[in-house]
C-alpha positions as CSV (number, residue, x, y, z in Angstrom):
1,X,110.2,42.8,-2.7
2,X,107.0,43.1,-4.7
3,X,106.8,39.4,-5.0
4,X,107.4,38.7,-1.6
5,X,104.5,41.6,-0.6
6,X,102.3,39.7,-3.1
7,X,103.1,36.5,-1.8
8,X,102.0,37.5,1.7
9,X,99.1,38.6,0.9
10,X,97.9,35.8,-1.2
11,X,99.2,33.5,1.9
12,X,97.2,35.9,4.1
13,X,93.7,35.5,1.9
14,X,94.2,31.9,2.3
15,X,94.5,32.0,6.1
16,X,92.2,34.4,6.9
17,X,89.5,32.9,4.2
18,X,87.5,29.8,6.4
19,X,86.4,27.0,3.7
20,X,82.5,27.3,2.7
21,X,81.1,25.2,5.0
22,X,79.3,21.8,3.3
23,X,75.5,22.2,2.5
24,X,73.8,19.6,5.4
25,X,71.9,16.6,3.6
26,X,68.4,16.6,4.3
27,X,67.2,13.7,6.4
28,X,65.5,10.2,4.7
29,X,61.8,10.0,3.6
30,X,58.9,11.5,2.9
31,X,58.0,15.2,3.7
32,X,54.9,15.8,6.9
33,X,52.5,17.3,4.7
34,X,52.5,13.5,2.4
35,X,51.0,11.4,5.9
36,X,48.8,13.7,6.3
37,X,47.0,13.6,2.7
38,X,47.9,9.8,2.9
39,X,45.4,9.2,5.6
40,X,43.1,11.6,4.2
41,X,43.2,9.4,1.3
42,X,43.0,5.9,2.8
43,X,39.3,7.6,5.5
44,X,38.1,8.8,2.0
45,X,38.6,5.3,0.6
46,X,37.1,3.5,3.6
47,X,34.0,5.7,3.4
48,X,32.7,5.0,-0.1
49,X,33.6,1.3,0.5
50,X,31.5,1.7,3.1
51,X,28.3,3.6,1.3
52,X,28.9,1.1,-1.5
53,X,28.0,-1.9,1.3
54,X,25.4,0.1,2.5
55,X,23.7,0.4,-0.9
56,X,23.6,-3.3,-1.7
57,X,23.5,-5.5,1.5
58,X,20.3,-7.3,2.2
59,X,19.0,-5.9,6.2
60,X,20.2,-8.3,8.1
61,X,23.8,-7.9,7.2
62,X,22.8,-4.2,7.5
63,X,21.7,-4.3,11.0
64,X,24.9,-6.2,11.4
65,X,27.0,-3.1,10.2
66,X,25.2,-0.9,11.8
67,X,25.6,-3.0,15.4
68,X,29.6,-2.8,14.4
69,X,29.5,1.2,13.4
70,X,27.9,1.4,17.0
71,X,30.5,-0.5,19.0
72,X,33.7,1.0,17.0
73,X,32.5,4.7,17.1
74,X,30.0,4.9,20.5
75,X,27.7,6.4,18.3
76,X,24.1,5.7,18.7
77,X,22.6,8.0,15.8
78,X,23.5,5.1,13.2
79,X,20.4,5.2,10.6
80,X,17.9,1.9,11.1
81,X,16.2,2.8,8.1
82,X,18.6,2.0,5.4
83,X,18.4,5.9,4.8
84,X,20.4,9.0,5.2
85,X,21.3,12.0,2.9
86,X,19.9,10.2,-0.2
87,X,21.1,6.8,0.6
88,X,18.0,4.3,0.1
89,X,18.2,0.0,0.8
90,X,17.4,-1.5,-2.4
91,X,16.6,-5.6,-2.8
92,X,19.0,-7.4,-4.4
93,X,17.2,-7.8,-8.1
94,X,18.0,-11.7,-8.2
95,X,16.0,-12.0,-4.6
96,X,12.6,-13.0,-5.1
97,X,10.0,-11.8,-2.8
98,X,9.0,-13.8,0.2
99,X,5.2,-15.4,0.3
100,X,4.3,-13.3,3.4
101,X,5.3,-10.4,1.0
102,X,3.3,-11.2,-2.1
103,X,0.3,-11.8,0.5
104,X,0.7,-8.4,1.8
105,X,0.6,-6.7,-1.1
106,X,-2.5,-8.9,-2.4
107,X,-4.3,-8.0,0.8
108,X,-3.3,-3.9,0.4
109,X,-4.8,-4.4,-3.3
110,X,-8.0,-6.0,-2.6
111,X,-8.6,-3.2,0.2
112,X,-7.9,-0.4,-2.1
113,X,-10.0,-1.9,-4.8
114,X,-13.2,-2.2,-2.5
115,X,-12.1,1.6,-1.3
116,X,-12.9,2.5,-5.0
117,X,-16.0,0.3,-5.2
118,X,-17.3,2.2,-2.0
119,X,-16.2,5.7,-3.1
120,X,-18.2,5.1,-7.0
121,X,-21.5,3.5,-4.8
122,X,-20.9,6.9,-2.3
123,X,-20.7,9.5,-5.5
124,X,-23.9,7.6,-6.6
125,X,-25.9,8.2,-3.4
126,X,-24.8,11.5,-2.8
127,X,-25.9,12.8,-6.5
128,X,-29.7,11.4,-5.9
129,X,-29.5,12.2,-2.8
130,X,-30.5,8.4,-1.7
131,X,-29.1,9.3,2.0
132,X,-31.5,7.2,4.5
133,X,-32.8,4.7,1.5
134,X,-29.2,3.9,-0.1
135,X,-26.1,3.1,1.7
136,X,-22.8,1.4,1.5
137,X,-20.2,0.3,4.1
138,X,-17.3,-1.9,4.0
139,X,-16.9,-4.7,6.1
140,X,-14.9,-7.7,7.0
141,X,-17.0,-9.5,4.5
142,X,-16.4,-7.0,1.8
143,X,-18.3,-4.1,-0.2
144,X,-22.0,-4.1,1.0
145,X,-24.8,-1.9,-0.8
146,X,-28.2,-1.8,1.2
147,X,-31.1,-0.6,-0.3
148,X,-34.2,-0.3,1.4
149,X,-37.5,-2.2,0.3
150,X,-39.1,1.2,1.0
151,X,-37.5,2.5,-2.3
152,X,-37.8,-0.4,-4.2
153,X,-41.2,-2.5,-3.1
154,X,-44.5,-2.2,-1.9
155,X,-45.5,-4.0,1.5
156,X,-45.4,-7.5,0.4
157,X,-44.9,-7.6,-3.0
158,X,-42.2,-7.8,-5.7
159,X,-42.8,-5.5,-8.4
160,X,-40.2,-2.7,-8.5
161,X,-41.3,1.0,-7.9
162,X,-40.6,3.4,-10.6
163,X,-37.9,5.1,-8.1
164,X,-36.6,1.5,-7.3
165,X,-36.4,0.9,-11.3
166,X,-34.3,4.0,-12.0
167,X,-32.0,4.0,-8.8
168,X,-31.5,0.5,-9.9
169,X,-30.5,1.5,-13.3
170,X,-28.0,4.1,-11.9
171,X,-26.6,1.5,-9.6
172,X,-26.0,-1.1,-12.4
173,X,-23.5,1.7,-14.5
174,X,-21.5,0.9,-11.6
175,X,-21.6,-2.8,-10.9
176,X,-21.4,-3.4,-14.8
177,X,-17.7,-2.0,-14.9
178,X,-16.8,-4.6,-11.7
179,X,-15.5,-8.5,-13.0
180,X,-16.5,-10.1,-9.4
181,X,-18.8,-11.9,-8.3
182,X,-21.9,-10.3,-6.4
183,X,-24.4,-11.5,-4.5
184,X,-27.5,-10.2,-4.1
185,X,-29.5,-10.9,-0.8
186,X,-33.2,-10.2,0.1
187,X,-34.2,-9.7,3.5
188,X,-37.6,-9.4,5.2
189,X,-39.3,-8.6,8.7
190,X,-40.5,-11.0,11.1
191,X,-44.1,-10.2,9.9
192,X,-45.2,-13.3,8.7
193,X,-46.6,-14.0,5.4
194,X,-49.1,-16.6,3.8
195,X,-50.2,-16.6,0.6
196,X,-50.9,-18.3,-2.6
197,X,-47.5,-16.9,-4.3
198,X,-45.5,-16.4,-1.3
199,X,-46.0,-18.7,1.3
200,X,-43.3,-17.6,3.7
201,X,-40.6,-14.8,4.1
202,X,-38.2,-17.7,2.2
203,X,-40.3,-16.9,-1.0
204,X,-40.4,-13.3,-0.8
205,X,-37.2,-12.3,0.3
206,X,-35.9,-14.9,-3.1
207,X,-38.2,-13.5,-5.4
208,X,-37.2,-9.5,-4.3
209,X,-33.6,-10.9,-4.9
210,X,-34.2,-12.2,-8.3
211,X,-36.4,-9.3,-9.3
212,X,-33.1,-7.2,-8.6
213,X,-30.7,-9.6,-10.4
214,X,-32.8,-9.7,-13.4
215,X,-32.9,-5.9,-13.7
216,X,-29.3,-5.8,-12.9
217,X,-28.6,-7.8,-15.8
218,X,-31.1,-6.5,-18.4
219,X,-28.9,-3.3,-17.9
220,X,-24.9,-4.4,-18.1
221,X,-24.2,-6.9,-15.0
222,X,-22.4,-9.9,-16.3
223,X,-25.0,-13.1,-15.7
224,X,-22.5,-15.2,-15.0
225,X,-21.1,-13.4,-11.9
226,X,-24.5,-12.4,-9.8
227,X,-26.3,-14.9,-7.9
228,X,-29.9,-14.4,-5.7
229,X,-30.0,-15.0,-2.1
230,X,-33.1,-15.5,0.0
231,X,-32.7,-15.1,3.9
232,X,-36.2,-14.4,5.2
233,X,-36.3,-12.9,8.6
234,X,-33.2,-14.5,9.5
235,X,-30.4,-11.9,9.8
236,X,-31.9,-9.0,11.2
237,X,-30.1,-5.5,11.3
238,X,-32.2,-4.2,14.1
239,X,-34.8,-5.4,16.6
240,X,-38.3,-6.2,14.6
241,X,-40.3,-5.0,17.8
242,X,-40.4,-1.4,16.5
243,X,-41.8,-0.3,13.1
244,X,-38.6,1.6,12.5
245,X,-36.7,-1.5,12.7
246,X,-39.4,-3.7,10.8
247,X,-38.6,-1.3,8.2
248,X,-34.4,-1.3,8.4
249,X,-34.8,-5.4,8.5
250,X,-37.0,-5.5,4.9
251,X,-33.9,-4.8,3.0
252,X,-32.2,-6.1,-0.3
253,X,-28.0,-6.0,0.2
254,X,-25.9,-5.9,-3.0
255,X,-22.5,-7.5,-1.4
256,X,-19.3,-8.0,-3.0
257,X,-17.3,-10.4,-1.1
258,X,-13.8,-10.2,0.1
259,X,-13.1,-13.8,-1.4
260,X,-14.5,-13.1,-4.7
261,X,-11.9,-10.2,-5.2
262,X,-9.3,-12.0,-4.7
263,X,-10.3,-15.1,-6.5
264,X,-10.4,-12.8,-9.2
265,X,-7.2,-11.3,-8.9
266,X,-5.6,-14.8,-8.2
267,X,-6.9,-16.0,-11.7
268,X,-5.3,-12.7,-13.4
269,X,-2.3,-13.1,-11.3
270,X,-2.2,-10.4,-9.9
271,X,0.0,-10.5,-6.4
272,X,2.7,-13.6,-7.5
């Protein structure tokens, strides 16, 4: 009877007792979370490919992208410049630069060069205080240094004043350090002159003009780049019906020319 009592039960436990149920297979592939990071990845990838283009194309196949970046995205704040956040165009090192360039920056140093020629003569005048009988301006024809015949001549003549002498002097400190070609011009009135030495403005305005390049010389100018110039009445600065203008016209110009600079840098290479 006890075995037949066990037995039931056992055959109860076994009908009673549902089979564990089998563990469901997950599904095929990756998890959600891995696309994700995967395009994360593959935008992160197509941005520094892009920044490395940016960094190295020449402009035109910049404007290029940037005309692409435009149409794909309907953005319109694309940078022209070739920089943003620290990005800056650079030329290819193997590109040489174009003759428009190297005239450009030829041009840019000439001007800056006659800037510092104007700025020493300026320094000069202010120091003396020469304002009214010293001046310097620059023109499309270069550096020009007027000085009046007031400050260095008498009324006709061609013998340097004592103040003439010394600005003169001061004024050749700063043409000596200068390897271009000057020219020095003499100017008169329309006052006409006759005389033994001088027999017309020709002769007088040549022989104040030499007077100042043979000072300018005997004190540090190169010989071999200054040259004297006689124009006579010819090229007035102001009307000679007034005794104020008589007096602006009887001049002597110290003029260093455009061309002469940059013949000078052309022979030291400078620009190619």
């Amino acid at each position: 009877m006890a075995e037949d009592g066990a037995s039931t039960e056992a055959e109860n436990e076994m009908t009673l007792s549902a089979p564990p149920e089998e563990e469901k297979k997950e599904g095929g592939g990756a998890p959600g979370w891995m696309a994700t990071f995967a395009d994360l990845v593959t935008l992160l990838m197509c941005f520094f490919v892009l920044l490395f283009a940016m960094s190295t194309t020449q402009q035109e196949t910049y404007k290029e992208l940037v005309k692409s970046l435009r149409s794909a995205l309907g953005a319109q704040t694309v940078p022209e410049a070739g920089t943003r956040e620290g990005l800056t165009m650079r030329p290819i090192p193997s590109e040489e630069p174009s003759e428009n360039q190297q005239i450009d920056e030829l041009g840019a140093m000439i001007e800056k060069e006659m800037e510092e020629i104007v700025s020493e003569v300026r320094e000069l005048v202010l120091f003396n205080k020469l304002g009214g009988e010293v001046s310097v301006t620059q023109t499309e024809e270069g550096v020009v240094i007027t000085l009046s015949d007031l400050l260095l001549f008498a009324k006709g003549g061609t013998q340097l004043s004592d103040k003439g002498h010394d600005i003169l002097k001061k004024v050749a400190v700063v043409l000596s350090k200068l390897a271009y070609h000057v020219k020095i011009k003499g100017h008169t009135d329309n006052e006409p002159i006759s005389s033994v030495r001088y027999p017309s403005n020709w002769e007088l305005s040549s022989a104040r003009a030499s007077t100042v390049v043979r000072l300018l010389v005997q004190n540090g100018v190169p010989p071999q780049y200054i040259s004297a110039e006689g124009y006579a009445h010819y090229h007035p600065v102001a009307t000679n019906d007034t005794a104020q203008g008589r007096a602006l016209n009887r001049r002597v110009e110290i003029v260093y020319e455009r061309d002469s600079i940059a013949r000078r840098f052309a022979e030291m290479g400078v620009g190619r």
